[in-house]
C-alpha positions as CSV (number, residue, x, y, z in Angstrom):
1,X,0.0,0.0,0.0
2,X,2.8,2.8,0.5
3,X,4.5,1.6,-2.5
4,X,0.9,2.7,-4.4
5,X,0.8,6.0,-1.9
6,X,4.0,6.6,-2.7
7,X,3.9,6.6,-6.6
8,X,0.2,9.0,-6.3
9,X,2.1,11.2,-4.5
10,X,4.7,11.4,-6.8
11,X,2.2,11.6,-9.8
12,X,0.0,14.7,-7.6
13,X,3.4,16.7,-7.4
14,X,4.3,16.2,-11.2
15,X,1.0,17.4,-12.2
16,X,1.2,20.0,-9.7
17,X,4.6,21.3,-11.0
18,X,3.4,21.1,-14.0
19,X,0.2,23.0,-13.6
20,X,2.1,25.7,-12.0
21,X,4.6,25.9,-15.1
22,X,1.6,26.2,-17.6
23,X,0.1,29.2,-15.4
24,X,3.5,30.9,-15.3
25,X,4.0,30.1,-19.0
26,X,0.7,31.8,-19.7
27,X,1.4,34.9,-17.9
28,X,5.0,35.4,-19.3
29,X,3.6,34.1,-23.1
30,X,6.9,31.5,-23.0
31,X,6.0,27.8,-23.1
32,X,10.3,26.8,-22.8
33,X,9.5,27.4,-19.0
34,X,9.1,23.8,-18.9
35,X,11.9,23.3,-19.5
36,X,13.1,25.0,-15.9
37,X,10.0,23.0,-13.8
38,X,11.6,19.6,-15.6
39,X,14.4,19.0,-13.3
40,X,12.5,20.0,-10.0
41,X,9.2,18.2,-10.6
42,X,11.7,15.4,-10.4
43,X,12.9,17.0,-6.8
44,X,9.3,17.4,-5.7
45,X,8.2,14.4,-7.0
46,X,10.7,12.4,-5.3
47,X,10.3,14.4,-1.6
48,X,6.6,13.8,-1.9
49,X,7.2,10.2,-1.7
50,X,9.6,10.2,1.3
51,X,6.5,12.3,3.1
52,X,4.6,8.9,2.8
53,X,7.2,6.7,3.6
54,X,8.3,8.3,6.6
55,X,4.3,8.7,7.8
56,X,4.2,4.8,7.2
57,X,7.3,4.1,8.4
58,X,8.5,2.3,5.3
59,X,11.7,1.8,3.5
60,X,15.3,2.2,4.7
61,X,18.1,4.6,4.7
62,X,18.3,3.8,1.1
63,X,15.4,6.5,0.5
64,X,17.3,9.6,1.8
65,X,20.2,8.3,-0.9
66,X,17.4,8.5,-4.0
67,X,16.2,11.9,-2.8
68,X,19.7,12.8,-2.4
69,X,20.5,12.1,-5.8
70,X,17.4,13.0,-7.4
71,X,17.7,16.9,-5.6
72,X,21.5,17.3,-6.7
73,X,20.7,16.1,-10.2
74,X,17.2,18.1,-10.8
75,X,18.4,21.6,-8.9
76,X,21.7,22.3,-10.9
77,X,20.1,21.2,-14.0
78,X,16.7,23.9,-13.2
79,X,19.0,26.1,-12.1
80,X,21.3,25.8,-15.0
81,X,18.4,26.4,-17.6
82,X,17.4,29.5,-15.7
83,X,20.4,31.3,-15.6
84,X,20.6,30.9,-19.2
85,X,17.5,31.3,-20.6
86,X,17.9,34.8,-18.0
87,X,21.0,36.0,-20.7
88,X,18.2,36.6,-23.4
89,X,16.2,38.8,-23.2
90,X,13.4,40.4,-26.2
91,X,13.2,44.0,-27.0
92,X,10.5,44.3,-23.7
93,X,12.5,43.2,-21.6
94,X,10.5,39.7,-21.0
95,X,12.5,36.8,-21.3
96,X,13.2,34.8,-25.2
97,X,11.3,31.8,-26.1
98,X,13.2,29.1,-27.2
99,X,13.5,28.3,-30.9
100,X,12.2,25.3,-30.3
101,X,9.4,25.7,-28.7
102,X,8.3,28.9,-31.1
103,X,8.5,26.6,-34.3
104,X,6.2,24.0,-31.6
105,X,3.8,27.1,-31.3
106,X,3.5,29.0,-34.6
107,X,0.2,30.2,-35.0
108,X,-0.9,27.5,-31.9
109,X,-3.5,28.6,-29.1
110,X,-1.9,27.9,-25.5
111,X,-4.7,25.1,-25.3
112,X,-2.2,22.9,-27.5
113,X,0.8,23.7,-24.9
114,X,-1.2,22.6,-21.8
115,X,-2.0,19.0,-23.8
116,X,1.1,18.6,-25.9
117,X,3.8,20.1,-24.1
118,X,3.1,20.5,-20.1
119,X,0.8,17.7,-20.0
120,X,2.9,15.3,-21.8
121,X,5.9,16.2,-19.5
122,X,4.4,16.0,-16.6
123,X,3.1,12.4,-18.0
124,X,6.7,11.3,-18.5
125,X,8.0,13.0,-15.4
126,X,5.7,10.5,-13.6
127,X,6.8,7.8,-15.7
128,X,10.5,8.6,-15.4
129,X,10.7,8.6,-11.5
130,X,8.9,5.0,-10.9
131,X,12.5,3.4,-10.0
132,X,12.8,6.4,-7.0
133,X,9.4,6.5,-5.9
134,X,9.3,2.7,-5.8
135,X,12.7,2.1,-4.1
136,X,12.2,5.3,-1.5
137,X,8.5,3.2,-0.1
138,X,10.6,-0.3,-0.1
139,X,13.3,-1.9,1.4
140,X,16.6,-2.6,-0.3
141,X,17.2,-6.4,-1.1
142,X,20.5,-5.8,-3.5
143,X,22.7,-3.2,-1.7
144,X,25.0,-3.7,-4.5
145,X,22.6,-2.8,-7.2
146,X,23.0,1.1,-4.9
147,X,26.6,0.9,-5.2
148,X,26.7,0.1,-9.0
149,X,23.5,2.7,-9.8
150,X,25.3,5.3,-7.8
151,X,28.5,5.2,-9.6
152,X,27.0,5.3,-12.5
153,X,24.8,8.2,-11.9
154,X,28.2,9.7,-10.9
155,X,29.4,9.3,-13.9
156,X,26.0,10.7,-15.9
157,X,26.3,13.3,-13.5
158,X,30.1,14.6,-13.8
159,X,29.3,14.2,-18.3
160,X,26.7,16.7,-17.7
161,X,28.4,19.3,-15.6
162,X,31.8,19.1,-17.2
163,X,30.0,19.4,-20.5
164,X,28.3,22.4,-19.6
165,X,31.4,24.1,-18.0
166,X,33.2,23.0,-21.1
167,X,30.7,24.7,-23.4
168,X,30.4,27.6,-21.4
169,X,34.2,28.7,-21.7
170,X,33.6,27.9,-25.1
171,X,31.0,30.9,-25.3
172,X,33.1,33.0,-23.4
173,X,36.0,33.0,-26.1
174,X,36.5,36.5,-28.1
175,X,34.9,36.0,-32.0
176,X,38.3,35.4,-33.1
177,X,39.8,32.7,-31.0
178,X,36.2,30.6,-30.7
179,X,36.2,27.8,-33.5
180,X,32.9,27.7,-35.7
181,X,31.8,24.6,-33.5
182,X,33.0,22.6,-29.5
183,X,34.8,20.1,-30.1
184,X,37.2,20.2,-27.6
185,X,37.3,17.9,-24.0
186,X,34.2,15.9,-23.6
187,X,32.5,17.4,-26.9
188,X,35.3,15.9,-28.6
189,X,34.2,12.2,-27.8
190,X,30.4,12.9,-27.9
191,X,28.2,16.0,-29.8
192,X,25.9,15.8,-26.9
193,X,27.4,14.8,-23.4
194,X,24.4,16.6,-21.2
195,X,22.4,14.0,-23.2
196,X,24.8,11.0,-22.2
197,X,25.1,12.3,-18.8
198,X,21.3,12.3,-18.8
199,X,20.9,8.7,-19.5
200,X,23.5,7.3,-17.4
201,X,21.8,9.4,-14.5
202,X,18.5,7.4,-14.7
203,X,19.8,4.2,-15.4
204,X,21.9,4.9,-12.1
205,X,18.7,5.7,-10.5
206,X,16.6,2.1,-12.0
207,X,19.4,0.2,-10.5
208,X,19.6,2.0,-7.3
209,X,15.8,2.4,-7.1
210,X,14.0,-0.5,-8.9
211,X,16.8,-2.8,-9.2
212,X,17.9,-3.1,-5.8
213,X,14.4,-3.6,-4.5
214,X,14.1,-7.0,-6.3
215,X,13.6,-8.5,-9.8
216,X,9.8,-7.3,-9.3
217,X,10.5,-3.7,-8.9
218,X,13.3,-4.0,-11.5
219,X,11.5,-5.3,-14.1
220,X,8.4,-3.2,-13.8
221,X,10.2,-0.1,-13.3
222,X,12.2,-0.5,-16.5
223,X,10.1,1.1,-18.8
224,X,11.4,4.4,-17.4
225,X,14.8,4.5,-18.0
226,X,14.3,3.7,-21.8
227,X,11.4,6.0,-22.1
228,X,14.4,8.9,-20.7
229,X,16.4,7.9,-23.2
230,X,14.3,7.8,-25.5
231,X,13.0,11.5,-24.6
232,X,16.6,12.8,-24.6
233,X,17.9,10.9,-27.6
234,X,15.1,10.7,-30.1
235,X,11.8,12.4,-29.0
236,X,13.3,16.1,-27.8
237,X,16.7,16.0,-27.3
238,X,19.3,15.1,-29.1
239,X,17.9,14.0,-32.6
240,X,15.5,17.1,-32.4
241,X,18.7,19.5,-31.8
242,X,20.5,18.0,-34.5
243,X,18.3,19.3,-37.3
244,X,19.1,23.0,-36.5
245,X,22.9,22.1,-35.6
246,X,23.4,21.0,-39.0
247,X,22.9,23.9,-40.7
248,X,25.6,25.2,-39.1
249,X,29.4,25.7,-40.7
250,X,31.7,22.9,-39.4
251,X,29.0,21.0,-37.8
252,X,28.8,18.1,-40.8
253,X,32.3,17.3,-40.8
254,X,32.4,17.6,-36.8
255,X,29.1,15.0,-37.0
256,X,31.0,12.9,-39.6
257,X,33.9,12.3,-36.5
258,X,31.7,12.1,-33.3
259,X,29.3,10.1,-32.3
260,X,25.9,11.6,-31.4
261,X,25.4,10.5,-27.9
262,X,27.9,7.3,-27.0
263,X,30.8,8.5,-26.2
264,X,34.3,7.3,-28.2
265,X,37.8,8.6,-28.4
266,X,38.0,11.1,-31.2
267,X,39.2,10.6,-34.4
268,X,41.7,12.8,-36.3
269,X,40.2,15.9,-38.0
């Protein structure tokens, strides 16, 4: 029964986040502001779950590790999307939409944004954090399934914020010195390595979460991480970028020597 309380409670804070977002985005007439309630409806759906365990008294220490990892990984990356979607700015001051999300809207009433943008993401939100929600209400049967999920969530973890940091010294370079595309430290093995970082995060989280509460939890909990990366890979992330990328001078040739989203040591230009 708290495993069921647990994962309602989850889905009543995604939707919640969520609903917020869309009310936001309507004031502020920018739909990308999902893009900043992503990471912490991941947070809040996540705390919402330790409420119920902790009120039944269910679980094990392993729960404050999930929330732990969930919280690190969801506040940078809000944070991070903030800060830059804060740098631009239209002629009224209000803050830019996102390219992508104004080809999404073009000539669209917001109606279509609250089905296909905010009520899809809160959808896979939901669907994404089954592995934390299920392994904060249970207790842990494989500790080593924690150890290995945590390690590799480090990993996801360190290829997303080394990436950005990487691309944002790249921005910083005069005209002159900055090369027509990144391709240098961890964009040199992979074109997208938030994207990699992404995927290895919630895998690390299926193995600590669903995974290490038994073969039950694992199996039915595996449906999230390939629907993340999926999402970041195919549906809106990577594949979806690539079409503007492409257009780009350099770009080709740098596709044509990196992988898309598995890293590999670079080849020679």
């Amino acid at each position: 029964m708290t495993v069921l309380l647990a994962i309602l409670a989850g889905g009543l804070a995604a939707a919640t986040t969520m609903t917020v977002a869309a009310v936001r985005a309507r004031a502020t007439d920018r739909v990308s502001i999902v893009d900043t309630a992503w990471g912490l409806g991941f947070v809040l759906a996540s705390l919402a779950a330790l409420a119920v365990a902790l009120a039944a008294g269910d679980g094990d220490d392993r729960r404050f590790v999930l929330v732990g990892l969930v919280a690190v990984w969801g506040v940078r990356l809000s944070g991070r999307i903030h800060l830059r979607a804060r740098r631009h700015r239209r002629p009224d001051g209000r803050l830019e939409e996102d390219f992508r999300y104004a080809e999404l809207m073009d000539g669209r009433p917001f109606s279509y944004a609250v089905r296909h943008v905010f009520g899809i993401q809160g959808a896979s939100l939901w669907l994404v954090s089954a592995p934390v929600l299920v392994g904060i209400a249970t207790d842990t049967e494989w500790w080593w399934a924690v150890a290995v999920g945590g390690a590799l969530w480090l990993v996801g973890f360190l290829f997303e914020a080394v990436g950005d940091a990487q691309l944002d010294a790249y921005k910083r370079l005069p005209d002159g010195e900055r090369p027509p595309v990144m391709d240098r430290g961890l964009w040199a093995w992979t074109r997208h390595p938030n994207y990699f970082g992404d995927a290895c995060v919630w895998w690390g989280l299926w193995l600590a979460g669903g995974v290490a509460s038994g073969p039950v939890a694992a199996a039915a909990t595996l449906v999230a991480p390939v629907a993340m990366t999926y999402f970041v890979v195919f549906a809106t992330g990577a594949r979806h970028l690539e079409r503007s990328m492409m257009r780009r001078p350099g770009y080709p040739e740098y596709a044509a020597r990196t992988p898309m989203v598995i890293p590999r040591p670079p080849r020679r230009r």
